[in-house]
C-alpha positions as CSV (number, residue, x, y, z in Angstrom):
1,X,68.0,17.2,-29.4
2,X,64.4,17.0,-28.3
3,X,62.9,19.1,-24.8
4,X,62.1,15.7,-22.7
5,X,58.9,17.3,-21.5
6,X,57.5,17.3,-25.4
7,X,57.2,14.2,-25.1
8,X,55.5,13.9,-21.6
9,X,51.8,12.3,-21.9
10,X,48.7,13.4,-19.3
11,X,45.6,11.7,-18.2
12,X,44.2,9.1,-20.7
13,X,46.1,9.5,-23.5
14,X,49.2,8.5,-21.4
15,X,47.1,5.5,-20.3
16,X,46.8,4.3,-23.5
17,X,50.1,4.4,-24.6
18,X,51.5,2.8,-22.0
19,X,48.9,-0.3,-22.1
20,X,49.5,-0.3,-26.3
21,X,53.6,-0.6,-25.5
22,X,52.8,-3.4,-22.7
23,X,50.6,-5.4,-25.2
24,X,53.4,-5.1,-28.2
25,X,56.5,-6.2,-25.7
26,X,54.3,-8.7,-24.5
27,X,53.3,-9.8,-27.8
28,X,57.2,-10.3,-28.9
29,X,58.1,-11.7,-25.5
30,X,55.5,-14.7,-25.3
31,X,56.1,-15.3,-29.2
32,X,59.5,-16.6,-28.3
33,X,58.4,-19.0,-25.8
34,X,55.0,-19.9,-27.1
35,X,55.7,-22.4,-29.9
36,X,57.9,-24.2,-27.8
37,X,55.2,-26.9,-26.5
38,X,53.6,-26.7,-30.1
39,X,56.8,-28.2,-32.0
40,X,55.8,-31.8,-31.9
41,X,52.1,-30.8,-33.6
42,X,53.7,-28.5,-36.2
43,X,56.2,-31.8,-37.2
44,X,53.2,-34.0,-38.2
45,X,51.2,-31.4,-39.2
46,X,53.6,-30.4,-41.9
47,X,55.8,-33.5,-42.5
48,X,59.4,-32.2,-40.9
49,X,61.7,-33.8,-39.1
50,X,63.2,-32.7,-35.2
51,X,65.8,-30.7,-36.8
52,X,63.6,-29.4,-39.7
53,X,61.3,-28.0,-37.1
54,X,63.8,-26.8,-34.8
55,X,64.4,-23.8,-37.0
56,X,61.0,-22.2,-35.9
57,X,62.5,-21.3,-33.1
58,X,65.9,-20.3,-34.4
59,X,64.7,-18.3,-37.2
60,X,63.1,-16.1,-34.9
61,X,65.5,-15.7,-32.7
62,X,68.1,-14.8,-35.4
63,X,65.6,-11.8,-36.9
64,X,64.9,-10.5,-33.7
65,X,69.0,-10.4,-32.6
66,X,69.7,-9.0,-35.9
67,X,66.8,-6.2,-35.5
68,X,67.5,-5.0,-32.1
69,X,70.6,-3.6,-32.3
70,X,69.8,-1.3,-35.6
71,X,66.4,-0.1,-33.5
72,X,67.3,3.4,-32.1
73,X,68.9,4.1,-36.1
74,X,65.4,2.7,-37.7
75,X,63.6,5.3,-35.1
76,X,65.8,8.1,-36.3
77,X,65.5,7.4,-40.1
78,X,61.6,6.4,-40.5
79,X,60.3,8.1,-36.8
80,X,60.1,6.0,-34.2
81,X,56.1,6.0,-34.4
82,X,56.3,5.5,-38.1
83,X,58.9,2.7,-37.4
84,X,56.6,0.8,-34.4
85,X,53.9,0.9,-36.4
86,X,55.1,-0.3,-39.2
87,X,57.0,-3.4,-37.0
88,X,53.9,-4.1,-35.6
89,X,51.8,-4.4,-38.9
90,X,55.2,-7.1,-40.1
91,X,55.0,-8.7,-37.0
92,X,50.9,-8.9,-37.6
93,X,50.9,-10.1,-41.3
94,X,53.9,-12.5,-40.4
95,X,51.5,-14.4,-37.7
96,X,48.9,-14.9,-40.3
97,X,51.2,-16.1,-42.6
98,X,52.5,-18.3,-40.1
99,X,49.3,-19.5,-39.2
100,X,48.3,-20.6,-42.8
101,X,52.1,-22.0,-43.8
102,X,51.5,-25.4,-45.4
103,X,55.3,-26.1,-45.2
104,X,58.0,-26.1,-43.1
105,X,59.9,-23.6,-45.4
106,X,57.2,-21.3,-45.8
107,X,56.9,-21.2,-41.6
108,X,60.5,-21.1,-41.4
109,X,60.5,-17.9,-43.6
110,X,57.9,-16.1,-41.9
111,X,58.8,-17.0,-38.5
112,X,62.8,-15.2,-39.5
113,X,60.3,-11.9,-40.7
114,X,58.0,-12.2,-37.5
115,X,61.1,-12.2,-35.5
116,X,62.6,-9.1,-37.5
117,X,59.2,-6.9,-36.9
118,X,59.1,-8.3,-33.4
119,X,62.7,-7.7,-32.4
120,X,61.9,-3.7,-32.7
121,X,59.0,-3.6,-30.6
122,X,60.7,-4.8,-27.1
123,X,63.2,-1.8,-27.2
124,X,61.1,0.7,-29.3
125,X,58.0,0.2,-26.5
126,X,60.6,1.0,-23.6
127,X,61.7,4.1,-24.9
128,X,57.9,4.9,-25.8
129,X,57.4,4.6,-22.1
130,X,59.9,6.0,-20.6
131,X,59.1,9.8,-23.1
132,X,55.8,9.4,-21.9
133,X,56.1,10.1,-18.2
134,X,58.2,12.8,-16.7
135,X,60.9,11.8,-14.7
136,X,59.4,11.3,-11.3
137,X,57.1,9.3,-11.9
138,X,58.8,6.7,-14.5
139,X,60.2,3.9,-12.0
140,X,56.3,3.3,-11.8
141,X,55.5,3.0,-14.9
142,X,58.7,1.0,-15.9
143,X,58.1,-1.4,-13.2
144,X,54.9,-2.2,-14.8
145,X,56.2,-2.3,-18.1
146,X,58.7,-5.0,-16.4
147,X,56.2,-7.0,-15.4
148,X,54.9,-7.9,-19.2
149,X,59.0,-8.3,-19.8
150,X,59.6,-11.2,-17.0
151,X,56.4,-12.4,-17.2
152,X,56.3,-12.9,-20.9
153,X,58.2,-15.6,-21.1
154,X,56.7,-17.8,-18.4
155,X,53.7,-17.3,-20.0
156,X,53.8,-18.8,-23.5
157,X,54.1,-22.2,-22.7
158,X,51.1,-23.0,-20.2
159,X,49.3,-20.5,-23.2
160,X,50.7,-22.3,-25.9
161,X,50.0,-25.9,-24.3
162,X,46.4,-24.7,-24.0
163,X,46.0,-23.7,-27.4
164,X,47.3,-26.7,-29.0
165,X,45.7,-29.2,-26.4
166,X,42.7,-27.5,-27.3
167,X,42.4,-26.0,-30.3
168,X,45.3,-26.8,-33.2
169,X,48.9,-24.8,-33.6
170,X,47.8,-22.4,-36.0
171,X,46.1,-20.7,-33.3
172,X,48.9,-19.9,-31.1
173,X,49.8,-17.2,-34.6
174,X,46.4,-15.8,-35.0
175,X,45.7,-14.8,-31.3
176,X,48.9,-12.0,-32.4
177,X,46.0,-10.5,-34.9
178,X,43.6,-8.8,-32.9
179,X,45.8,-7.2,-30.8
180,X,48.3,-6.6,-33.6
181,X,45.6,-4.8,-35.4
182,X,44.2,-2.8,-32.2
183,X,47.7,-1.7,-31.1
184,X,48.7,-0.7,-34.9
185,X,45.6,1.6,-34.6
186,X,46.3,3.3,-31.4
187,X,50.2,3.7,-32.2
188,X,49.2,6.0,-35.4
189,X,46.7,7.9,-33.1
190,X,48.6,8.1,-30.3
191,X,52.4,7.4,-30.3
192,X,54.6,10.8,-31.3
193,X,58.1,10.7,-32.3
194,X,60.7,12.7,-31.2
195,X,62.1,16.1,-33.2
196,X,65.7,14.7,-32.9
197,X,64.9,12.0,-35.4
198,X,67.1,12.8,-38.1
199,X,67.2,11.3,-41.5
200,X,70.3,10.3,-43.4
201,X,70.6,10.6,-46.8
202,X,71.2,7.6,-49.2
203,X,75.0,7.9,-49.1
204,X,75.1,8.4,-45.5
205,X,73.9,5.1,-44.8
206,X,75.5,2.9,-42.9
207,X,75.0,-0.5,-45.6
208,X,77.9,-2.1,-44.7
209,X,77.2,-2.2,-41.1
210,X,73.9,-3.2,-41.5
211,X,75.4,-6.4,-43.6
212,X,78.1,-7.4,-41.3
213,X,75.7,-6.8,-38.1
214,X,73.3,-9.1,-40.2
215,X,76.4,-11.7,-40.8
216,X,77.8,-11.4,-37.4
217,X,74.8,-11.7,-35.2
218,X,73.0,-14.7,-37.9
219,X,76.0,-16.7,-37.8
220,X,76.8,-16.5,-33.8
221,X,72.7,-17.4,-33.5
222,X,72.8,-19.8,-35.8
223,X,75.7,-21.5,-34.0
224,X,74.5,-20.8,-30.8
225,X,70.6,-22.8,-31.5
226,X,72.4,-25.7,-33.5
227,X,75.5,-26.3,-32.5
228,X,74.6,-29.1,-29.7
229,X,72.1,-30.7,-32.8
230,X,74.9,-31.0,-35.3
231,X,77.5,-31.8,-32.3
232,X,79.5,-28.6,-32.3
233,X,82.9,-28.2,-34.0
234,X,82.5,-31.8,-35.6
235,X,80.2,-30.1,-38.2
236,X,81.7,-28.3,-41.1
237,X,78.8,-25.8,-41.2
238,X,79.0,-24.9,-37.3
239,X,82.9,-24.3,-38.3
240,X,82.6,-22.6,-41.3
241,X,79.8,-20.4,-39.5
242,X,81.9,-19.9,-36.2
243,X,84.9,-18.2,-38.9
244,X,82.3,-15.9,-40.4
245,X,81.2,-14.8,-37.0
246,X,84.6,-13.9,-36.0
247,X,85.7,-12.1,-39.0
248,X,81.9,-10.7,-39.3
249,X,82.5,-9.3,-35.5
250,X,86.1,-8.0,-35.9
251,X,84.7,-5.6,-39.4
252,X,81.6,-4.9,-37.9
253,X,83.3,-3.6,-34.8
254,X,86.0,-1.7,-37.2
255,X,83.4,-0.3,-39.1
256,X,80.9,1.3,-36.7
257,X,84.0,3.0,-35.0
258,X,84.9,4.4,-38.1
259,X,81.8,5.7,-39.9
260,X,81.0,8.8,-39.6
261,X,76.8,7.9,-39.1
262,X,77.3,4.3,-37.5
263,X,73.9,1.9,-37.4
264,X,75.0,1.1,-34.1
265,X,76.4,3.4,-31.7
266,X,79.4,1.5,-30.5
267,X,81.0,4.7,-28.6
268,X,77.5,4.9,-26.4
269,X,79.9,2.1,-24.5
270,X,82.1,4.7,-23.5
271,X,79.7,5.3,-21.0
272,X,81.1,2.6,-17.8
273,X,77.5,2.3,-16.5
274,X,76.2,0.9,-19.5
275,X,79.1,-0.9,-20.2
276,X,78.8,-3.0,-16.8
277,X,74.8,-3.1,-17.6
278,X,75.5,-5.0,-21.2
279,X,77.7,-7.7,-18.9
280,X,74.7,-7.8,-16.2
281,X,72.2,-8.1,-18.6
282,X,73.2,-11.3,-20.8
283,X,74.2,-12.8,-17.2
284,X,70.2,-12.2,-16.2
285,X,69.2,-13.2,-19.8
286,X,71.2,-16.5,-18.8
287,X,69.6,-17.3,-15.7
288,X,66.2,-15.8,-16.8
289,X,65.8,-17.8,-19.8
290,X,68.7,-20.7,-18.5
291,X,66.2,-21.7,-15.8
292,X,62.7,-21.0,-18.0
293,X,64.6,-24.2,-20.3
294,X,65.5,-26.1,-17.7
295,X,62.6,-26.4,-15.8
296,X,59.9,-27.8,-18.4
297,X,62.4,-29.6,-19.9
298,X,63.2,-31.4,-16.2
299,X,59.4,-32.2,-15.8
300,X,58.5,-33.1,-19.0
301,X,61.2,-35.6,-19.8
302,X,61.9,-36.6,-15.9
303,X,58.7,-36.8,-14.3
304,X,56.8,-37.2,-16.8
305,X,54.1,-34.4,-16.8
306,X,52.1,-32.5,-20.0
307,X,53.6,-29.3,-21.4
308,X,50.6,-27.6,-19.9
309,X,51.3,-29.1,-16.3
310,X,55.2,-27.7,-16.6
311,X,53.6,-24.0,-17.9
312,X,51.5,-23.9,-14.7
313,X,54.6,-24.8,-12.3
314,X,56.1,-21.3,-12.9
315,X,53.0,-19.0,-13.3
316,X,53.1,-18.7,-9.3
317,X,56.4,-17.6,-9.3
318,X,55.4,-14.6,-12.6
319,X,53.0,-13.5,-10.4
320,X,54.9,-12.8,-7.8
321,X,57.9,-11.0,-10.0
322,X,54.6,-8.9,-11.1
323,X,53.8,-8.2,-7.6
324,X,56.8,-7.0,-6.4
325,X,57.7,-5.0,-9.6
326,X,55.5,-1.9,-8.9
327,X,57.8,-2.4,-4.9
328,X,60.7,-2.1,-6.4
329,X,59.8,1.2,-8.6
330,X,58.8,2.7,-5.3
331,X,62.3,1.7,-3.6
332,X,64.6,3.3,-6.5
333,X,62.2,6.4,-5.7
334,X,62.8,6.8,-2.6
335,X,66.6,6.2,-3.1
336,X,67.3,2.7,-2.5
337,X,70.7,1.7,-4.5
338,X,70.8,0.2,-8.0
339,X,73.8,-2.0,-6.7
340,X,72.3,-3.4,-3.7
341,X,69.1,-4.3,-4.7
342,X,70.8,-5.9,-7.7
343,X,73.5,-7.8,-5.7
344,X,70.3,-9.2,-3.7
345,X,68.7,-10.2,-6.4
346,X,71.9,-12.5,-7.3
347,X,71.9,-13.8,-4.4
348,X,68.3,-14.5,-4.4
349,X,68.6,-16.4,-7.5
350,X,71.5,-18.3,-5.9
351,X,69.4,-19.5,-3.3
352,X,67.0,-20.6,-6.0
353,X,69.5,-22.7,-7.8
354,X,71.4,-24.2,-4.9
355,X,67.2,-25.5,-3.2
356,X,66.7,-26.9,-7.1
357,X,70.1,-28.5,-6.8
358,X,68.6,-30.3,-3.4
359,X,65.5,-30.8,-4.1
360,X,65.4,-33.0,-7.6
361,X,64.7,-36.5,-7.9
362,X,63.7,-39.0,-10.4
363,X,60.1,-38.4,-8.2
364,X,59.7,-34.7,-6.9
365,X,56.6,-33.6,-5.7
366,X,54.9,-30.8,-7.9
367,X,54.5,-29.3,-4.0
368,X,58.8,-29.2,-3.6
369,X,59.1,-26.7,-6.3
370,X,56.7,-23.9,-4.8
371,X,58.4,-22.3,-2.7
372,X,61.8,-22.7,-4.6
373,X,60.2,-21.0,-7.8
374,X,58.7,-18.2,-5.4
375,X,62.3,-17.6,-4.5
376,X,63.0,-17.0,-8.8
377,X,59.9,-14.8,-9.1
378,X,62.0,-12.7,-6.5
379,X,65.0,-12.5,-7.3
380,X,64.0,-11.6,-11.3
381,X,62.2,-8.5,-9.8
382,X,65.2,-7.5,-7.5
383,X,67.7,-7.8,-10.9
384,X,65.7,-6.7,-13.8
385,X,64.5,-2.7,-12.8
386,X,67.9,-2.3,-10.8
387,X,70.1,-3.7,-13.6
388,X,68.2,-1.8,-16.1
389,X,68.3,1.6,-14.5
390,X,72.3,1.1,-13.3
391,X,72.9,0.2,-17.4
392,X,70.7,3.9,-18.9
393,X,70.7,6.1,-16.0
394,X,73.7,8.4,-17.0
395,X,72.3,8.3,-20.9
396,X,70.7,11.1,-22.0
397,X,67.9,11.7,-25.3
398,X,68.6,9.2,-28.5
399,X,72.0,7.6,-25.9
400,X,68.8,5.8,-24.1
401,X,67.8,4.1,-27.1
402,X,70.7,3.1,-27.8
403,X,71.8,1.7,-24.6
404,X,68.3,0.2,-24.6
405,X,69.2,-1.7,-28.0
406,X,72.6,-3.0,-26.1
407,X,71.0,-4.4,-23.0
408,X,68.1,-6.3,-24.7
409,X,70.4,-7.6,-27.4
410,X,72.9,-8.9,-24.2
411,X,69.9,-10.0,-22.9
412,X,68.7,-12.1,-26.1
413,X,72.7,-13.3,-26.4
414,X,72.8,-14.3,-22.6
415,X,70.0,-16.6,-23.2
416,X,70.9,-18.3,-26.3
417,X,74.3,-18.9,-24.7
418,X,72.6,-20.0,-21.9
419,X,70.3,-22.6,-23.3
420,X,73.5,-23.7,-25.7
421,X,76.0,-24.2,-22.9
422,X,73.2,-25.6,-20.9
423,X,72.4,-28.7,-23.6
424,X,76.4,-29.3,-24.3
425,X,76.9,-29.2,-20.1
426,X,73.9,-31.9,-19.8
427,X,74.4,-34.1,-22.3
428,X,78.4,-34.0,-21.0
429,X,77.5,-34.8,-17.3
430,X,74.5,-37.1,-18.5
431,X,77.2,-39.9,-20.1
432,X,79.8,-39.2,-17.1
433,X,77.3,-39.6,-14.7
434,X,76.0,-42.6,-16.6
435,X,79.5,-43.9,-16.5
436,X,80.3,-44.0,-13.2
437,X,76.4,-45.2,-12.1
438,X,77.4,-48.1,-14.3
439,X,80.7,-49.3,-13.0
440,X,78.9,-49.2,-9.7
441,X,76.4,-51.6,-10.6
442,X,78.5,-55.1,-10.2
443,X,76.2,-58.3,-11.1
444,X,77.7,-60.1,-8.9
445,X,76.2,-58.0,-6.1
446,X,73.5,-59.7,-4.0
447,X,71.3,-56.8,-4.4
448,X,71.8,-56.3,-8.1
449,X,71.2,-59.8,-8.5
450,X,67.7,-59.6,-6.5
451,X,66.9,-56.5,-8.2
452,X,67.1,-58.1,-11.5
453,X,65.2,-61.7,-10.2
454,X,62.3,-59.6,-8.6
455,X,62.2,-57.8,-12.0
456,X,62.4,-60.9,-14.1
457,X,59.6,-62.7,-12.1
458,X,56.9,-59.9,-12.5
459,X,57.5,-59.8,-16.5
460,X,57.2,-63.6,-16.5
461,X,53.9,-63.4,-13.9
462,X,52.4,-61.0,-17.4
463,X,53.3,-64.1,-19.5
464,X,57.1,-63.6,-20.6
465,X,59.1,-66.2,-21.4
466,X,61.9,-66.5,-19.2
467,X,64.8,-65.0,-21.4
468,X,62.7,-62.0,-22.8
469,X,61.4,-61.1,-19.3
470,X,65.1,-61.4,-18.5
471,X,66.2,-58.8,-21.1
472,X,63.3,-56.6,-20.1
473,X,64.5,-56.6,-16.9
474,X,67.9,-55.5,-18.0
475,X,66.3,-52.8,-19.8
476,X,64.4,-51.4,-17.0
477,X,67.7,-51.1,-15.2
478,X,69.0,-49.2,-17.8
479,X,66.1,-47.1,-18.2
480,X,66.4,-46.5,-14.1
481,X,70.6,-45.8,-14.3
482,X,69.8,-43.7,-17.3
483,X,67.3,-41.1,-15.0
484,X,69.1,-41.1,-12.2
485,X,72.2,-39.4,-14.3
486,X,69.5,-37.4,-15.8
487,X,68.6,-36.3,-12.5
488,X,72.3,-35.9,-11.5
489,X,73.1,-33.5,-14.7
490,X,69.9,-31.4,-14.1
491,X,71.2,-30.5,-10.2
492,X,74.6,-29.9,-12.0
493,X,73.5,-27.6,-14.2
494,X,71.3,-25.5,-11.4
495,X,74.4,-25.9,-9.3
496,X,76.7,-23.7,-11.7
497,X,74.1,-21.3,-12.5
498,X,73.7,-20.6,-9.1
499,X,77.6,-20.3,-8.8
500,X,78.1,-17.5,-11.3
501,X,75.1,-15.3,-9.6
502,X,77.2,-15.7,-6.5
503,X,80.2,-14.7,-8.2
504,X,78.7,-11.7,-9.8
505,X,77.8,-10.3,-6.2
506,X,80.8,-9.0,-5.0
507,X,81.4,-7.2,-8.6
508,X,77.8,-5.5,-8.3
509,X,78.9,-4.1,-4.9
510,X,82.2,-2.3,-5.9
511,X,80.0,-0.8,-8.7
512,X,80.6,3.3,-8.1
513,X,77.6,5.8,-8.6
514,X,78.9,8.7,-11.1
515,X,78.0,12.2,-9.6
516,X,75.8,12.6,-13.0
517,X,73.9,9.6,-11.3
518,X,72.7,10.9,-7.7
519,X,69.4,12.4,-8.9
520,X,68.2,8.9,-10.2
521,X,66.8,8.5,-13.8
522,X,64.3,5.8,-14.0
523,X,64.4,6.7,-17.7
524,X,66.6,3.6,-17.7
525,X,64.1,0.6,-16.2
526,X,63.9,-1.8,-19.1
């Protein structure tokens, strides 16, 4: 195994790797979010229906689920600065590709590749980082490299708003080029790769794993970005798909246990701390990328405001998880624990669901959300180094990228299941609610009654006849139950979310520190 002080970079040269890794994470991290406020552009532009253009997103979240898990392996067989650099140049071409697709197929296709060179450069430019800087002063420069990872998302759709209110969709792929091009240049000048990077011969590798990590992981993606679209287990290909990923999971599992050179080091979970890391981290990809859904998606269809206007809402609250970042570093440093600052982060992001929970209407204020959202921005930086350096601290060399590969995978799952449990959960509560809104509303009420006369009388006033300004007035009561049980599923869903963080604190407590663990290894800060 590599001496970790071979790979230890000085002066500028340290500089500039650290800023190239920042720019590539950042790159991967706002490409997931960025085309969300594009979507409705790219369907007239290129002819495709809602579901059709959908897949944009899903296909690159299924390459980049598939990818990250067969990382640290990739790094070992090509050298991990031969591998970066060649992620970076797919990821580069893909966006150009993307940019110039005529079709929905064709961006379908190169979004999946995009998502497969983009997947490797989250996890590869972490362990980059961390190799760079010896082991004192790494909590600084992880926390900074967390701040392009939390930040990232919030990001993309104010930037990707901008671009297409501004400019056209295209242009939210070609931005990726210059910096794709600059940080492929200063990877092959500056990056080195570790001596422990071993290659296997042909027969040694691993093909079957990589197949059923490929079916296992596709399948539960696939499953997990469509299944509220094609209403679950009513759809033969969400059943058929949902079988795969069981039987795909159950040989994967087998197999990797048994190989002699496994693709993905299953047995790295022998290790409890990163086993308990994996569980933290797709419960903070759920809340982190739960409550980046939510959010827009409350303002836009609610209150009615412009994807650029919901983007903005949560930069505030980035800023201040960036602030606080370089804080935190300092307080692992100096010995503050893992656990604690972790469990306070839970709780902080309880606090932040339970004030959303009290504070939505069919009317908030942009104002009401300020200080709530500062509230996010600090509980993300009290989870995210913590959680990180609990998960890799007792890992050791090639162990770290492989626990690294775990925890952003759980991170990547913990999301998808979030945003799929939160679309089944509100559409659920949005007819129940509905439902009982309704059989409160009794025409014979007085009010009801008054309601609907005033209502009547100002559609008539605009030069109605009587009957259709009587229907109209129906409607708009309608329209008014339907986004008040809106209203009521959105403060159930921030309610729940809040509920398992608070759950989750009394588990991050009892967590033990291992004697290996005392002398802290900020190695691990993802």
């Amino acid at each position: 195994m590599v001496q970790e002080a071979s790979l230890v970079e000085y002066g500028s040269r340290r500089v500039i790797i650290t800023v190239t890794a920042i720019i590539c994470a950042l790159l991967e991290i706002v490409d997931t979010t960025i085309v969300n406020v594009a979507l409705n552009d790219m369907k007239g532009n290129l002819g495709a229906t809602t579901s059709e253009v959908g897949w944009v997103i899903t296909a690159y979240a299924i390459g980049n689920v598939i990818i990250v898990p067969m990382t640290s392996w990739l790094s070992q067989q090509f050298g991990r600065r031969n591998y970066f650099a060649a992620s970076i140049i797919l990821f580069t071409i893909c966006s150009f590709l993307c940019g110039n697709s005529t079709t929905i197929a064709e961006l379908v296709i190169f979004r999946f590749l995009q998502g497969v060179g983009g997947g490797a450069l989250l996890v590869t430019s972490q362990t980059i980082i961390t190799e760079s800087y010896p082991r004192e002063k790494r909590g600084m420069a992880q926390a900074i490299y967390g701040m392009g990872v939390i930040v990232g998302p919030t990001l993309g759709p104010p930037l990707g708003g901008f671009i297409t209110d501004n400019y056209s969709w295209p242009y939210i792929f070609y931005i990726n080029i210059p910096l794709g091009v600059i940080a492929t240049l200063l990877t092959l000048q500056f990056v080195r790769s570790p001596r422990y990077s071993v290659k296997s011969a042909i027969k040694d590798i691993d093909w079957a794993g990589i197949a059923l990590l490929a079916i296992f992981i596709g399948s539960l993606q696939y499953i997990l970005e469509k299944g509220h679209d094609d209403d679950w287990f009513t759809n033969k290909t969400i059943i058929y798909l949902t079988v795969i990923a069981v039987f795909g999971a159950f040989f994967f599992i087998w197999r990797e246990m048994t190989f002699r050179n496994p693709v993905v080091n299953l047995r790295a979970l022998k290790n409890g701390n990163l086993r308990v890391g994996t569980v933290l981290s797709f419960i903070m990809g759920f809340g982190l990328y739960g409550s980046t859904f939510i959010i827009p998606l409350y303002t836009q269809a609610t209150l009615g405001w412009t994807a650029t206007q919901s983007g903005m809402l949560m930069v505030p609250a980035a800023l201040t998880t960036a602030f606080l970042m370089p804080m935190i570093g300092k307080l692992l440093q100096v010995g503050a624990k893992q656990q604690i600052l972790a469990a306070m982060g839970m709780l902080m992001f309880f606090f932040f669901c339970f004030w959303g929970y009290k504070i939505l209407t069919p009317d908030t204020s942009k104002d009401s959300f300020f200080w709530m959202l500062i509230f996010r921005g600090i509980a993300m930086a009290l989870l995210f180094i913590p959680v990180t350096t609990l998960s890799l601290s007792t890992l050791k060399g090639k162990e770290i990228g492989d626990g690294a590969a775990f925890t952003g995978m759980m991170r990547q799952l913990g999301g998808s299941f979030g945003i799929a449990l939160i679309t089944t959960f509100m559409s659920q509560q949005l007819m129940e609610h509905r439902s009982v809104l309704v059989s409160k509303l009794d025409v014979n009420s007085a009010m009801v009654q008054q309601r609907v006369a005033g209502l009547q009388q100002g559609f008539m006033a605009k030069g109605d006849a009587s009957n259709n300004a009587l229907q109209k007035a129906y409607a708009v009561m309608d329209y008014s139950v339907t986004k008040q049980a809106m209203v009521l599923s959105y403060m159930d869903v921030f309610l729940y979310i809040g509920l398992i963080f608070l759950v989750c604190v009394p588990f991050v407590l009892m967590i033990k520190n291992k004697k290996q663990a005392e002398k802290l290894d900020l190695s691990a800060a993802h």
